[in-house]
N, C-alpha and C positions, 0 to 999 in steps of 0.2 A: 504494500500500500504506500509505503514511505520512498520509492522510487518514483509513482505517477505522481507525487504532492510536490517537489520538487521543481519540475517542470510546468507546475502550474501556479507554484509562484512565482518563478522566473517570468511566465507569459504576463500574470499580472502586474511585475514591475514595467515591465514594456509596457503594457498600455499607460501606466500609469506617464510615466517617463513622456510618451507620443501626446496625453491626452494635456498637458503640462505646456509641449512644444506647441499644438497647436492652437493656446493663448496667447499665445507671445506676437508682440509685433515687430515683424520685420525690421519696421523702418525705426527702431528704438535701440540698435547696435548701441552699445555704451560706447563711448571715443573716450579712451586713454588722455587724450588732450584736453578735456572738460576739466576746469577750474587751474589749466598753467597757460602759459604765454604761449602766445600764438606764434607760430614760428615766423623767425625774423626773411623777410624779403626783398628782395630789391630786382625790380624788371619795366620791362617799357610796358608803355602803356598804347591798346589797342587803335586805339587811333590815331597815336601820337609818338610813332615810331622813335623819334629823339628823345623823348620825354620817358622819364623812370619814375616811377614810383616805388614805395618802402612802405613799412609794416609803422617802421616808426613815423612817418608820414602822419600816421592815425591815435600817436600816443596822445593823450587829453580827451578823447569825444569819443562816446560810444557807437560804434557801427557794424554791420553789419556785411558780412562777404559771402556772395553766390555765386557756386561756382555750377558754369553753364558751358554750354558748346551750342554749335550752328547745326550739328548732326544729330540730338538731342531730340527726343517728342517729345520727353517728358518737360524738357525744362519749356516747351511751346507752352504747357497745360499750366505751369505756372507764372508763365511773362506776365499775363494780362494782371495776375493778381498785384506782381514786384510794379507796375507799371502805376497800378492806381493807387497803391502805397505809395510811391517818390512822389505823386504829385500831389498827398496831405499835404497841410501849413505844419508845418513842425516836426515833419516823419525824420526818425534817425536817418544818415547817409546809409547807401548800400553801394558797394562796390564790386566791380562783377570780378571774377578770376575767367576768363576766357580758355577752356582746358583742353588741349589736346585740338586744334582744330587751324583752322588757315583763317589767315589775315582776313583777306580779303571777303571770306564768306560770313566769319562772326562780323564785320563792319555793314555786308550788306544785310544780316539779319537783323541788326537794330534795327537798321535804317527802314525795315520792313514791320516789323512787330511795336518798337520804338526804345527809347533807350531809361530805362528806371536806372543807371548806374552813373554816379558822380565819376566816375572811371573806369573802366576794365583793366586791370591785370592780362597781359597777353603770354599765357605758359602753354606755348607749344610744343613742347617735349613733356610734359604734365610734370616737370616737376615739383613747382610750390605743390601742386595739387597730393602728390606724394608726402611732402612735408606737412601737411596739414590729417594725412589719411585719410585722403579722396577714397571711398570706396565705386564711386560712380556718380554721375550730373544725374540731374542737378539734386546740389548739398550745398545749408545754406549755416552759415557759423554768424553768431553774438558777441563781439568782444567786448571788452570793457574801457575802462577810461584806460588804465594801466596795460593794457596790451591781453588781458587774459580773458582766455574761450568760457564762455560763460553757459553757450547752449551749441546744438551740433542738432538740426534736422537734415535727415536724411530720403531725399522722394521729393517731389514738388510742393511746393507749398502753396495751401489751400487757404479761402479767406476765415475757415472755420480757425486752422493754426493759427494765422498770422491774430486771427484777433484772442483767441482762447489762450493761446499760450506763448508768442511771440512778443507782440503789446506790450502785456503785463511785466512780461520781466523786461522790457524796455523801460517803459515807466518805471520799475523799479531802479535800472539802473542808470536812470536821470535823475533818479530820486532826487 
């Protein structure tokens, strides 16, 4: 009797284990980088091929960095959201990271969709997006006054996020 009882609590920690994973959300990967500095950067900027920007650029004021591509669907399904957020009275800056993708095509996606970003980031080799632990676009990061990652969504962002749980810890850290 004691050999079939075995095998069938093994089978119920399985379920258990499965029934566990499938509450979980995907797009809630914990980021190792939540609550340190955001990694320091220095790169041109998309439309401004002479022009560089830096991580320290942003030390003082809290913003906001999504990182998108031209080849992207998903970051399509969240443009229009980032779009009418930049044009609030008082919205934090959002800055785009341009990831993996060609010049010329993230320039004419703005210009097609329109531009919510006080600047793009042009990383076409992805590597800030590496330093940051891009796991895929579009992924949008919080920093702080002080340079540190504060929040890490991962998936496009919706107007239900940006107001339920984006906002809020903005206003907080305008406090």
């Amino acid at each position: 009797m004691r050999r079939f009882l075995w095998p069938l609590v093994l089978f119920l920690v399985l379920v258990g284990f499965l029934a566990v994973g499938l509450k979980l959300d995907p797009r809630e990967v914990p980021s190792p980088l939540v609550g340190k500095p955001a990694p320091a950067f220095q790169a041109p900027v998309l439309a401004r091929p002479d022009a560089r920007i830096a991580r320290q650029d942003m030390l003082g004021k809290v913003w906001m960095l999504n990182v998108w591509a031209s080849w992207c669907v998903a970051c399509q399904q969240e443009h229009p959201v980032l779009v009418a957020y930049a044009r609030q009275p008082g919205a934090t800056p959002v800055y785009g990271l341009n990831y993996k993708d060609q010049r010329d095509a993230g320039l004419g996606w703005l210009q097609r969709y329109g531009n919510p970003y006080v600047d793009s980031v042009y990383d076409p080799d992805g590597r800030i997006g590496i330093d940051y632990g891009v796991y895929g676009v579009p992924e949008t990061f919080v920093i702080d006054r002080e340079g540190i990652i504060r929040y890490k969504h991962i998936g496009p962002i919706t107007p239900a996020t940006l107001r339920d749980t984006i906002e809020p810890l903005l206003r907080k850290l305008h406090g």
